[in-house]
C-alpha positions as CSV (number, residue, x, y, z in Angstrom):
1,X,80.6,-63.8,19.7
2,X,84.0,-62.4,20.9
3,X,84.0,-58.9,22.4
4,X,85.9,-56.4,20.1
5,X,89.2,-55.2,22.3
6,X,89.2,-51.9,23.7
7,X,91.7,-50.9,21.7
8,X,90.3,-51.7,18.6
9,X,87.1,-50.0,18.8
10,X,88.6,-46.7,17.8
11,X,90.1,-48.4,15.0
12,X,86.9,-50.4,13.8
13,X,84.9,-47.3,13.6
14,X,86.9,-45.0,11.6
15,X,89.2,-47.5,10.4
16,X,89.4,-48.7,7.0
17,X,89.0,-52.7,7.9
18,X,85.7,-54.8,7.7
19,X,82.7,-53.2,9.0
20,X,79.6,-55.8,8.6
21,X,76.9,-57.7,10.9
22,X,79.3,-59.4,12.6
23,X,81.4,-56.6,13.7
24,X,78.6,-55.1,15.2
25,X,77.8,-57.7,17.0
26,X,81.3,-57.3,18.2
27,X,80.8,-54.0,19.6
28,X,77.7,-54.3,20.8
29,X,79.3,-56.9,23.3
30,X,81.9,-54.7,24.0
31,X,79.9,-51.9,24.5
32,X,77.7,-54.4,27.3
33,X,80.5,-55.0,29.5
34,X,83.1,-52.8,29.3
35,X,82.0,-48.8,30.1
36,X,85.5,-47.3,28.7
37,X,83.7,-48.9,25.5
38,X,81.4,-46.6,25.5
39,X,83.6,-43.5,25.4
40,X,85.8,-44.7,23.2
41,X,82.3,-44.9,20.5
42,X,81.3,-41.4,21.4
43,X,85.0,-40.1,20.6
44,X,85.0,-42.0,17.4
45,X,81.3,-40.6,16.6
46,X,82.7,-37.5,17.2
47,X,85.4,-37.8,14.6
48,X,84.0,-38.7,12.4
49,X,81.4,-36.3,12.5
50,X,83.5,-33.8,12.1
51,X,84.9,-35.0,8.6
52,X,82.6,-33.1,5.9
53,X,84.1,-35.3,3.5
54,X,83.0,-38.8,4.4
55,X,83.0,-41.6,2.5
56,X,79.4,-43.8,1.5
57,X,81.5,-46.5,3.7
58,X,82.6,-44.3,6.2
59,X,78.7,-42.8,6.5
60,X,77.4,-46.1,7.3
61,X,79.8,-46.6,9.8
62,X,78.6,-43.6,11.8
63,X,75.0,-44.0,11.1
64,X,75.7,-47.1,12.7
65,X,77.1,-45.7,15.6
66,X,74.7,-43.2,15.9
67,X,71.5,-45.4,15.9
68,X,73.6,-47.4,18.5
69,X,73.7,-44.2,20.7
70,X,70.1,-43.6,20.3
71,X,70.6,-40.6,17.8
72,X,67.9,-41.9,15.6
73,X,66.9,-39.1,13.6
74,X,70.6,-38.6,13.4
75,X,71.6,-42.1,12.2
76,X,68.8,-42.1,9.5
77,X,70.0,-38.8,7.2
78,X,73.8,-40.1,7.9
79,X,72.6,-43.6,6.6
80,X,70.7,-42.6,3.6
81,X,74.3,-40.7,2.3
82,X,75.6,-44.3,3.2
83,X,76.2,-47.2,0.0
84,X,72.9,-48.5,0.1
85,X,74.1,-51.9,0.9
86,X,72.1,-54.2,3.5
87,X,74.0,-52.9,6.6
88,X,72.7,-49.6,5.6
89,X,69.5,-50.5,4.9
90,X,68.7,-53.1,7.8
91,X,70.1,-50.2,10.4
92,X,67.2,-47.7,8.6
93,X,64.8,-50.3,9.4
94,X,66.0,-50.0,13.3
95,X,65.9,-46.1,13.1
96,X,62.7,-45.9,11.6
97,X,61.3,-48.6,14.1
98,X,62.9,-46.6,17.1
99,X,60.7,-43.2,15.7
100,X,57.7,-45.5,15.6
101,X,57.5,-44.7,11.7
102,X,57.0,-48.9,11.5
103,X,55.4,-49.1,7.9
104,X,59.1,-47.5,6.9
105,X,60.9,-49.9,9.0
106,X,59.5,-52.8,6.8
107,X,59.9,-51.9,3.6
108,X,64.0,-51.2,5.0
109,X,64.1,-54.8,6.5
110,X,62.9,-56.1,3.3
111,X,65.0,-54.5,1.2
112,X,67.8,-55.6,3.5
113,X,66.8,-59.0,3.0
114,X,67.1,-58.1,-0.4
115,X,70.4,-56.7,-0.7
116,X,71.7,-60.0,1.1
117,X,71.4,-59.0,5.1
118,X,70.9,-62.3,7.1
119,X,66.9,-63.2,6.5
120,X,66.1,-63.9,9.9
121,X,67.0,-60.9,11.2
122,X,65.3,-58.8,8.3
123,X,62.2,-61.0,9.3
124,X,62.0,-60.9,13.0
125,X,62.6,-57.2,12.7
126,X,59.6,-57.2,9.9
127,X,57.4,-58.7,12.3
128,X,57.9,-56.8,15.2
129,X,57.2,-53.7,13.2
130,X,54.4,-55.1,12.1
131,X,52.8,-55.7,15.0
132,X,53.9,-52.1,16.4
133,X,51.8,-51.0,13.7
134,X,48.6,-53.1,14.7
135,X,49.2,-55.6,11.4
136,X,48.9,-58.5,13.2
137,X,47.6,-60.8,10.7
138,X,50.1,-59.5,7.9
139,X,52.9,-60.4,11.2
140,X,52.1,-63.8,11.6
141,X,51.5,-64.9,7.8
142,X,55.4,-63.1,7.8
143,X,56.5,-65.8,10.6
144,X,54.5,-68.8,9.4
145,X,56.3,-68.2,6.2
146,X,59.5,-67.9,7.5
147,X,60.0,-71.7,7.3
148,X,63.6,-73.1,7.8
149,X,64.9,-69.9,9.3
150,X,62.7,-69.8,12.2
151,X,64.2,-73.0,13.2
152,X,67.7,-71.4,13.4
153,X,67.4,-67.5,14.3
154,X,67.0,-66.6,17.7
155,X,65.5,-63.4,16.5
156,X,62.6,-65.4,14.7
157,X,62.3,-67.7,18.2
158,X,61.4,-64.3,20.1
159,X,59.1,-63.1,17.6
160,X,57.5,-65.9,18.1
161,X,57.2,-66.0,21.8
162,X,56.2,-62.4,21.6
163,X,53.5,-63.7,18.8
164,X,52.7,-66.0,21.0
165,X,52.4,-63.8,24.2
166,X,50.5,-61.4,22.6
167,X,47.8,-63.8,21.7
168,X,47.3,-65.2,25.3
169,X,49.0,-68.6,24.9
170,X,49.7,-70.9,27.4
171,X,53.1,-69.4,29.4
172,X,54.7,-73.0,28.4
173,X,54.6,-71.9,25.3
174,X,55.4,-68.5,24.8
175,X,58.8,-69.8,27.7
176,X,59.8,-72.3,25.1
177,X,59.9,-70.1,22.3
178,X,62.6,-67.4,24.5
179,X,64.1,-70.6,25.7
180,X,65.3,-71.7,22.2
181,X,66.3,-68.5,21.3
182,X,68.9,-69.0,24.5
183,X,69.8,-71.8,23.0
184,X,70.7,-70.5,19.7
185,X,72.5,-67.2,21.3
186,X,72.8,-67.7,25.1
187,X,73.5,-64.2,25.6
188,X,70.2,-62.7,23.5
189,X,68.0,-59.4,25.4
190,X,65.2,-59.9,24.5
191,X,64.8,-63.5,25.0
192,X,66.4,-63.2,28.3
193,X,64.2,-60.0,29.1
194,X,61.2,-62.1,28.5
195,X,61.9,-64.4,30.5
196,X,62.7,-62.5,33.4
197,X,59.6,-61.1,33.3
198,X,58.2,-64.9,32.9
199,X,59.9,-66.0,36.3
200,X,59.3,-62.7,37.7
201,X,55.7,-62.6,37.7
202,X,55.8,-66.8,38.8
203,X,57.4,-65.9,41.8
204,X,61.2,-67.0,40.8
205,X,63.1,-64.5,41.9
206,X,66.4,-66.2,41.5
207,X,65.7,-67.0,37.9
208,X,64.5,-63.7,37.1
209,X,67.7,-61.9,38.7
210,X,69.6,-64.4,36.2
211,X,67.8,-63.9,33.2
212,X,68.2,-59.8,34.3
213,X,71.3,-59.4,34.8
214,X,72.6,-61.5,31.6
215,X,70.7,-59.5,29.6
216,X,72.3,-56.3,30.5
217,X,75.4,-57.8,29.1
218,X,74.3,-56.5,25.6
219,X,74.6,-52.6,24.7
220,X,72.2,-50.8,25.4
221,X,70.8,-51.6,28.5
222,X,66.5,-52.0,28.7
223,X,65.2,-49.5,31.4
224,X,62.4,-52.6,31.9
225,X,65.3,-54.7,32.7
226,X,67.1,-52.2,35.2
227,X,63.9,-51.3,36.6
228,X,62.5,-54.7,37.4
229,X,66.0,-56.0,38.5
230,X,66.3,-52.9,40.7
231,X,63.2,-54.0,42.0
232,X,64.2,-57.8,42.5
233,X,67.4,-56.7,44.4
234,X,65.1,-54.3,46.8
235,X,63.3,-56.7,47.7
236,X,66.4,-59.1,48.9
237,X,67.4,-56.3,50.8
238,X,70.4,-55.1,48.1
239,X,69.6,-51.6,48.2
240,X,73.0,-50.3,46.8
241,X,72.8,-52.5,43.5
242,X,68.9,-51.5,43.3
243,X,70.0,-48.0,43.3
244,X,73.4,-48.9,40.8
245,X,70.3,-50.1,38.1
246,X,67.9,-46.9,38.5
247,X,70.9,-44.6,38.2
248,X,72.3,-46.3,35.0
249,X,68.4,-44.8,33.8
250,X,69.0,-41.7,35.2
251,X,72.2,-41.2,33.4
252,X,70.7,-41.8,29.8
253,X,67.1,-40.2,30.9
254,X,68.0,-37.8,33.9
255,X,63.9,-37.0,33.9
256,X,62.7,-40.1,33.7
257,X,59.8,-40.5,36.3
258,X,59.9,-43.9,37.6
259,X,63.8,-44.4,38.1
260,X,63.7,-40.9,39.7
261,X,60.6,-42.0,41.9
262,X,62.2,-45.5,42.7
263,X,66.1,-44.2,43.3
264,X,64.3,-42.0,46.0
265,X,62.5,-44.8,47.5
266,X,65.6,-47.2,47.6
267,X,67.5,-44.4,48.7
268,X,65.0,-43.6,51.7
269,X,64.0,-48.1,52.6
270,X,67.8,-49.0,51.8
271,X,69.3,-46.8,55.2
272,X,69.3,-50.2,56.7
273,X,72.0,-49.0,59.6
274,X,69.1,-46.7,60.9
275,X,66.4,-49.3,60.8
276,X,68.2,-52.0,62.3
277,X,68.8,-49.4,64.9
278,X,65.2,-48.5,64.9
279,X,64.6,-51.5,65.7
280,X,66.6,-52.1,68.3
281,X,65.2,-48.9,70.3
282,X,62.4,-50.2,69.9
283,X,63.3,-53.3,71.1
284,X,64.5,-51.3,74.3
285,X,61.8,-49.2,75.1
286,X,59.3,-52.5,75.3
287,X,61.6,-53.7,77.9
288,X,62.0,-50.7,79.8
289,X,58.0,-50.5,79.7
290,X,57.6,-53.5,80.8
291,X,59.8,-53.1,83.9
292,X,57.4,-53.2,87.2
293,X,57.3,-49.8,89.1
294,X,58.2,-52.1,92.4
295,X,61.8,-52.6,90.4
296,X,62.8,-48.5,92.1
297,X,62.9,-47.4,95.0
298,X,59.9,-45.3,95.6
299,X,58.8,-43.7,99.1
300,X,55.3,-45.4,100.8
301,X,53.2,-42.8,99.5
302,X,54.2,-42.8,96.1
303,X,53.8,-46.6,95.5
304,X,50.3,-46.6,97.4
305,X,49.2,-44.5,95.4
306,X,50.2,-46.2,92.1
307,X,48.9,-49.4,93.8
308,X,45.5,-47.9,94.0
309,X,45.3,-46.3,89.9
310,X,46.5,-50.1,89.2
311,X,49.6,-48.3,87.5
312,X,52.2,-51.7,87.7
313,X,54.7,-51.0,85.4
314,X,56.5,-47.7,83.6
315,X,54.3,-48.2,80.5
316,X,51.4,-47.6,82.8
317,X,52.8,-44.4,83.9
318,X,54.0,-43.3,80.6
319,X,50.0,-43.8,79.5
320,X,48.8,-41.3,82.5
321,X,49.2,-37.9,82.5
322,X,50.6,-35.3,84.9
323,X,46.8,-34.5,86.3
324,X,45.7,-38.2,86.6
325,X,47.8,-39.0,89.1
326,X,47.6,-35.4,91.0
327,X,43.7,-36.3,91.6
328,X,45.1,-39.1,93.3
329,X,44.3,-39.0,97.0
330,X,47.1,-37.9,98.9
331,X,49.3,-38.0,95.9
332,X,51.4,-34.3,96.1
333,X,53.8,-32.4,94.0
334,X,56.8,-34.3,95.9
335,X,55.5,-37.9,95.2
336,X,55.0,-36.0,91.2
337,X,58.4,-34.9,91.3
338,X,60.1,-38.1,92.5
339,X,57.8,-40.5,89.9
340,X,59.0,-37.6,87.0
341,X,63.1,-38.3,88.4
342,X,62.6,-41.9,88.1
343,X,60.7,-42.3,84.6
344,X,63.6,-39.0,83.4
345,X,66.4,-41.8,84.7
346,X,64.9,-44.2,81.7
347,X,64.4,-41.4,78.9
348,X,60.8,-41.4,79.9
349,X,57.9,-39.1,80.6
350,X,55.0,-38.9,82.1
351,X,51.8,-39.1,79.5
352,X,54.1,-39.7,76.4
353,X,51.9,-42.8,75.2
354,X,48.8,-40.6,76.4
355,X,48.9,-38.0,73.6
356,X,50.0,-40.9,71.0
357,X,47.0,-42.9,71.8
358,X,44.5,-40.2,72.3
359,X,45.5,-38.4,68.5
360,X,44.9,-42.6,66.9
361,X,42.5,-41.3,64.2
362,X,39.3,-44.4,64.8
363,X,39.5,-46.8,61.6
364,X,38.2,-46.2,58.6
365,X,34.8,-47.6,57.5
366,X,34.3,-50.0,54.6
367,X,31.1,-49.6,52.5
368,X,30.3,-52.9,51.0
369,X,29.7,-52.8,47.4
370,X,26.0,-52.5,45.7
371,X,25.2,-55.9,43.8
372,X,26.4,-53.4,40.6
373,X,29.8,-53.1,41.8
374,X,30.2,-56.9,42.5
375,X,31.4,-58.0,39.3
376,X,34.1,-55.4,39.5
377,X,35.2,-55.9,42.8
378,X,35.4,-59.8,41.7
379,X,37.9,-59.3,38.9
380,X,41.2,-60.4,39.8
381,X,44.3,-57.6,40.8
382,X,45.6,-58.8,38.0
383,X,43.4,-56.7,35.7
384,X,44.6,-53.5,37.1
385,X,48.1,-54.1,35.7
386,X,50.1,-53.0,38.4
387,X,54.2,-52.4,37.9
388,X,56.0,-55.3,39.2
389,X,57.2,-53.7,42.6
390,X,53.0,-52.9,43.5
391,X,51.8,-56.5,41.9
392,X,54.8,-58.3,44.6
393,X,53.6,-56.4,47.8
394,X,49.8,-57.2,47.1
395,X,50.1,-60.6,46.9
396,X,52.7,-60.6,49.9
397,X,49.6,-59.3,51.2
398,X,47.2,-61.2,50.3
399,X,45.5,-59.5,47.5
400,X,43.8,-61.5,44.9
401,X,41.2,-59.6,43.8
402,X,39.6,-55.7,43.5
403,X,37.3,-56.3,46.0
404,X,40.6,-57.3,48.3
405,X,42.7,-54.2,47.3
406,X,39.8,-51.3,47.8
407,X,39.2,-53.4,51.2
408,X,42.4,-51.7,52.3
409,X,43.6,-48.5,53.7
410,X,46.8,-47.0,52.6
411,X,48.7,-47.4,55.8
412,X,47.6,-50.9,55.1
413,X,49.6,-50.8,51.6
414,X,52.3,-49.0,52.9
415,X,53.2,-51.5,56.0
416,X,54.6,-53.9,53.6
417,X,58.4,-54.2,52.9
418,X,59.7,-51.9,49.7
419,X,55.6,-50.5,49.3
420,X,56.3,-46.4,49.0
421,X,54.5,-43.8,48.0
422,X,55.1,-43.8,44.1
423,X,53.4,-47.7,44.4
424,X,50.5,-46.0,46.3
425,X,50.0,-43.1,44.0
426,X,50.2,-45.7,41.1
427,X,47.1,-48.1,43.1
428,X,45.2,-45.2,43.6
429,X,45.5,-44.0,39.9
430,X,44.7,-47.5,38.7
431,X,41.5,-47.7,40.8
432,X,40.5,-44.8,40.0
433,X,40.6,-45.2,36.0
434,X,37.5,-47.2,37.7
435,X,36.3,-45.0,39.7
436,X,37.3,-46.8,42.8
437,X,39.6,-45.7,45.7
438,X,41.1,-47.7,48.6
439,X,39.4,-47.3,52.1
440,X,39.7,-44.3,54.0
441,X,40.4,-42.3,50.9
């Protein structure tokens, strides 16, 4: 399908030209990959709007519009003053399925069908609503009966994965049903969607940045695709295209919690200036406190004395404090004042590691579970159904099971690369709905 040009898109929407399925389709890809698209659809919304005197034609043409821009309630009452022909019709179905009012949203995308709107479309939308609605049975008697169609609509081929999925099939399957929907329309979201998540939770992360990324090129944009991409990219270390996906959230749902929560933990792990220089002062200081104390030029009374506490190296005296080393024999104020001068001449001080050491809260216990709890600690940390970001840094970790995660203490969690707080809060929220909680807490 072949992206409407800019400067047509003003003219397809309040023009008087063809306005069907397949110019849609049209602006949807526009709308994907070109952002100036997108204003130009909110200017023409807005002008049309603003004629009182619409035509049916011209109705349908901005209830289109609308439900494209998410104005759902919107699109409906502007569609029913529309011509009642399938266009109309099938994009009632979508509004009603976007309110959740799903039982409406069939008996639109049958009479779609009806009126002549392409029948694999009316039926994959059928059966999505359907199974919104909990009709699962009456869903997959409405894709067994597809027949012939189902071999040639990608819509139909992701129903069917998502059939498929939804009944615990084996992965090959439920992949080779998104896979031949690629094949009939390489560029489809959903299928692509899918199967991002597919590679994502195998481990691929290559494919799944693929199958992400194409996805966004049709309008609008998933927040589960910009959110588990965002993910993918923070944890190769792309911190700026992570934070490019959560804002593209945050400009159509400014409150919405997890891109909020995420854009402030990219923002805070993706300063990678400062942690590479972290690190490198790090680095530093373990040199400097390895250097011997025999490296400076001390007097004879100053390094006897050191001799005898076994104090070898500037470490050492950055772990002993001011009155340690004055209830050294015959160690005075002058031999204190020269050791101070020479650990000041490193950016050290005497007793620094002292105080860190001595406030080291002792580690917390582990009670092991009563032979109740041992089923539950057995099930696998897949049951807890972590967000993609917490389900990758547990089994970096090693986390296969309950029993594993509650075997942890936060600081434990929150050691490992692109683990914040939001994924903490969200593992102590999911053990709790058990009545669990991580060690320590």
């Amino acid at each position: 399908m072949v992206a409407t040009p800019l400067s047509d898109v003003r003219d397809l929407i309040v023009g008087n030209g063809p306005f069907g399925p397949a110019e849609v389709r049209s602006l949807v890809e526009s709308l994907g990959r070109d952002a100036t698209a997108h204003r130009e659809l909110r200017a023409a919304v807005r002008e049309l709007e603003s004629n009182t005197d619409r035509s049916p034609a011209a109705s349908v043409r901005l209830g289109v519009c609308q439900r494209l821009l998410g104005q759902a309630r919107e699109a409906l009452e502007t569609l029913r003053s529309g011509d009642g022909g399938a266009l109309a019709l099938f994009h009632q179905g979508l509004a009603h399925a976007a309110l959740g009012v799903h039982d409406k949203a069939v008996d639109a995308f049958t009479a779609a069908r009806k009126a002549g709107y392409e029948a694999g479309c009316c039926i994959a939308a059928a059966v999505e609503s359907l199974r919104s609605a909990g009709h699962h049975d009456r869903a997959r008697r409405e894709l067994e009966q597809a027949g012939g169609e189902a071999a040639t609509s990608a819509d139909l081929c992701v129903a069917r994965g998502n059939m498929l999925a939804a009944e615990g099939a084996d992965i090959e399957q439920v992949s080779e049903a998104y896979e031949r929907a690629i094949a009939i329309d390489p560029g489809h979201p959903t299928a692509l969607f899918a199967l991002g998540v597919i590679h994502d939770r195998l481990g691929n992360d290559e494919e799944a940045k693929a199958c992400y990324e194409r996805s966004l090129d049709r309008y609008p944009p998933t927040v589960g695709a910009l959110l588990n991409l965002g993910i993918l990219y923070e944890d190769h270390d792309d911190f700026a295209r992570a934070q490019q996906c959560y804002r593209r959230i945050l400009e159509a749902f400014p409150d919405h919690p997890r891109a909020r929560l995420f854009m402030r933990d990219s923002s805070a792990a993706g300063d990678l200036q400062l942690g590479e220089q972290e690190m490198r002062q790090r680095d530093r200081l373990d040199q400097v406190l390895g250097l011997p104390v025999t490296d400076f030029e001390l007097s004879v009374r100053s390094r006897n004395c050191l001799q005898k506490m076994g104090i070898m190296t500037l470490g050492d005296l950055a772990r002993t404090s001011e009155e340690e080393l004055l209830a050294s024999k015959n160690f005075g104020e002058t031999s204190l004042v020269e050791i101070k001068d020479m650990l000041a001449a490193k950016g050290l001080t005497l007793g620094q590691l002292a105080v860190a050491g001595a406030a080291a809260a002792p580690e917390a216990e582990f009670e092991e579970p009563s032979a109740d709890d041992q089923q539950i600690y057995a099930l696998p940390i897949t049951d807890l159904n972590l967000s993609v970001r917490a389900r990758k840094c547990t089994t970096k970790l090693g986390i296969m099971t309950i029993g594993d995660l509650v075997r942890r203490t936060a600081e434990d969690l929150l050691e490992c690369k692109n683990f914040g707080v939001t994924s903490l809060n969200e593992v102590r929220e999911k053990l709790a709905e058990r009545s669990l909680r991580l060690r320590g807490d």
